[in-house]
C-alpha positions, 0 to 999 in steps of 0.5 A, spaced: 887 446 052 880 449 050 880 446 043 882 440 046 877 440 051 873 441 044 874 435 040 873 430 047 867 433 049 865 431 041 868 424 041 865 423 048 858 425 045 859 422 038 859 415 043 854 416 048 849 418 042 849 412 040 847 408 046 840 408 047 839 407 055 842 412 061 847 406 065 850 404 058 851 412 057 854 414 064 859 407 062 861 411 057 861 417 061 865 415 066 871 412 061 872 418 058 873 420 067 878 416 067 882 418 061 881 425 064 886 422 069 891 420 065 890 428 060 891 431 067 897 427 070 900 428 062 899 434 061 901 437 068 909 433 067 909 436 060 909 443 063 913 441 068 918 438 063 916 445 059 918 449 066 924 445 067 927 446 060 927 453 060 931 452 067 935 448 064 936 454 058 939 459 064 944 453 067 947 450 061 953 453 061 955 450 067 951 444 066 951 442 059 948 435 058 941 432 060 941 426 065 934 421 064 932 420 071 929 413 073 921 414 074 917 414 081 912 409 079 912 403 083 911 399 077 915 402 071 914 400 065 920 397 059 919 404 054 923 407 058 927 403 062 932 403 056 933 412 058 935 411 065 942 414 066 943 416 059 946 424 059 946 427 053 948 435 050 942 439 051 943 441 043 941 433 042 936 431 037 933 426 042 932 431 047 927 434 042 922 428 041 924 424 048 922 427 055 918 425 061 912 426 060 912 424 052 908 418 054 901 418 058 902 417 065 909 418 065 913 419 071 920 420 069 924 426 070 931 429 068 936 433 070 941 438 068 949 435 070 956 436 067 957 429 067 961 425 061 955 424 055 953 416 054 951 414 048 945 416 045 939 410 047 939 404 040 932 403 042 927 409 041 920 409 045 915 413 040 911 418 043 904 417 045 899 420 039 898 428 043 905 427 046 909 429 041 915 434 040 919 437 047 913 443 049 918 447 050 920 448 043 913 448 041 909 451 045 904 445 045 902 440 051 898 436 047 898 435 039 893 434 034 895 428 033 891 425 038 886 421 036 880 426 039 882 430 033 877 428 027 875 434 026 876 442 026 876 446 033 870 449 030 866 444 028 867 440 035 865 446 039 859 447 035 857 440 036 859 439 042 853 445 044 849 441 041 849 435 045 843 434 048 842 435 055 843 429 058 849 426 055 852 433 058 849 432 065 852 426 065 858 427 063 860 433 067 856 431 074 860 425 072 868 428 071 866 433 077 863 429 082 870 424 081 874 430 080 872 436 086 869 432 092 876 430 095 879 438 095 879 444 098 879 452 095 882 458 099 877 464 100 876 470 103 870 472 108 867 478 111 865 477 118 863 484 122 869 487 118 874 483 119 877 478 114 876 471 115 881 465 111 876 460 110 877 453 105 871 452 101 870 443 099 864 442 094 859 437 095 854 432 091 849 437 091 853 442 089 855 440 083 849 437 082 847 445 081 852 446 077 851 440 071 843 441 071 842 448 072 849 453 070 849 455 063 845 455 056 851 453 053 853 446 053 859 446 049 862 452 054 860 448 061 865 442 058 870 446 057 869 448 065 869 441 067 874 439 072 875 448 073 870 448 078 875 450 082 879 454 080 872 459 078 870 459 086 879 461 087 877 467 081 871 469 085 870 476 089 866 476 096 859 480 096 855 478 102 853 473 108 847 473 110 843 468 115 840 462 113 833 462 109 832 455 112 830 456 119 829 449 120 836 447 119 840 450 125 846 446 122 847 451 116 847 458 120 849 462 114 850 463 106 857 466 103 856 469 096 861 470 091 860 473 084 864 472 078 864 474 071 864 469 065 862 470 058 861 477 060 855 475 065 855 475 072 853 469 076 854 468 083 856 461 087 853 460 094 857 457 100 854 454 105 857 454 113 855 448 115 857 447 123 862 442 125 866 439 131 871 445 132 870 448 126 865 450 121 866 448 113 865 452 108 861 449 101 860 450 094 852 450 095 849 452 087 851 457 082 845 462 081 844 468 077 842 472 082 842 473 090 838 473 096 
């Protein structure tokens, strides 16, 4: 996934590189947010079909065929509406370059059943380019035939470090803004002794901190974009400390995490704001050091 995280970072900066004013670019930016939708509900169905084939492995010799399962959309497209209720041997061709997942957005499923085979569809939906071949059997959530590839994952990398700054804090504020504003992260606090669970949101300000200020390395920031919170998860409990803005009576405390990327270690800053009921927890900035 890093690699393809290269290649669109590079195709999202070629675009936005030949767009002379900021509005026109953060257009593009936000196209490229919107795709990021359709990549992760994708790639998330394709390790699914992936988990589900190696499940389905373990049960083959009670359950030998595959049963194509209508999908959950509301509005199902036709490719695959001629796949509904087929069952086929596990050992079929079909199920080799057919599964759910193989076009983007897909929300089909399969199941295994010792029900009597049908015969295999007349009419075979091609994959989408990227989505190829049954993850299980190659290892591959997207394929380079997908239309970021253009060129060498060392060559998108590098390019992509070179983006100017601009076109990065567009594109990451951008994706992360869309992408963290509406969760919550687990993590775990100190308070005179006694662990305290807490859940940790993130806010426009927040990642604000992280497009403009985290990292020198452009190219390995994009590669982290939509991962901000998987970062505060891995992250390890250093310290709290009182409020430095006396002013704010609203904000009592900071909560300070530390992590380690690229061999360098950087700390992201919670802030305990005061609620009705509850106190909330949010990603403040990411910094090189602490209070």
């Amino acid at each position: 996934m890093a690699e393809f995280a290269a290649h669109k970072s590079f195709k999202a900066s070629a675009e936005i590189k030949e767009i002379a004013n900021a509005k026109d670019a953060q257009a593009i930016a936000r196209k490229y947010e919107r795709f990021q939708q359709a990549e992760l509900t994708s790639v998330t169905a394709r390790a699914r079909s992936a988990r589900q084939w190696q499940r389905f492995e373990e049960e083959k010799d009670q359950f030998p065929n595959l049963t194509w399962i209508r999908t959950r959309s509301a509005t199902p497209r036709e490719l695959h509406a001629g796949y509904v209720g087929i069952t086929l041997p596990m050992n079929h061709e079909f199920w080799q370059s057919n599964q759910p997942g193989n076009l983007w957005n897909c929300k089909c499923d399969w199941k295994t059943t010792d029900a009597p085979v049908t015969n295999a569809p007349g009419k075979i939906a091609p994959p989408a380019r990227g989505l190829e071949g049954n993850p299980y059997t190659t290892g591959e959530l997207i394929t380079n035939k997908h239309p970021y590839y253009r060129i060498g994952a060392d060559e998108a990398e590098m390019i992509a470090a070179e983006t100017p700054i601009l076109i990065r804090r567009l594109m990451t504020k951008s994706v992360l803004e869309s992408s963290l504003r509406s969760i919550t992260v687990p993590q775990t606090i100190i308070v005179e002794g006694v662990k305290v669970n807490i859940k940790v949101g993130f806010s426009r300000a927040g990642i604000n901190h992280f497009a403009h200020d985290f990292h020198d390395n452009p190219g390995y920031k994009n590669l982290l974009i939509g991962e901000l919170d998987k970062v505060m998860v891995k992250s390890t409990f250093e310290k709290s400390a009182k409020s430095y803005h006396i002013d704010n009576e609203m904000v009592p405390n900071y909560h300070y995490f530390s992590i380690d990327i690229l061999g360098k270690t950087w700390y992201l800053n919670v802030r305990e704001v005061i609620g009705k009921g509850q106190n909330k927890y949010i990603l403040h900035s990411i910094t090189e050091y602490i209070k």
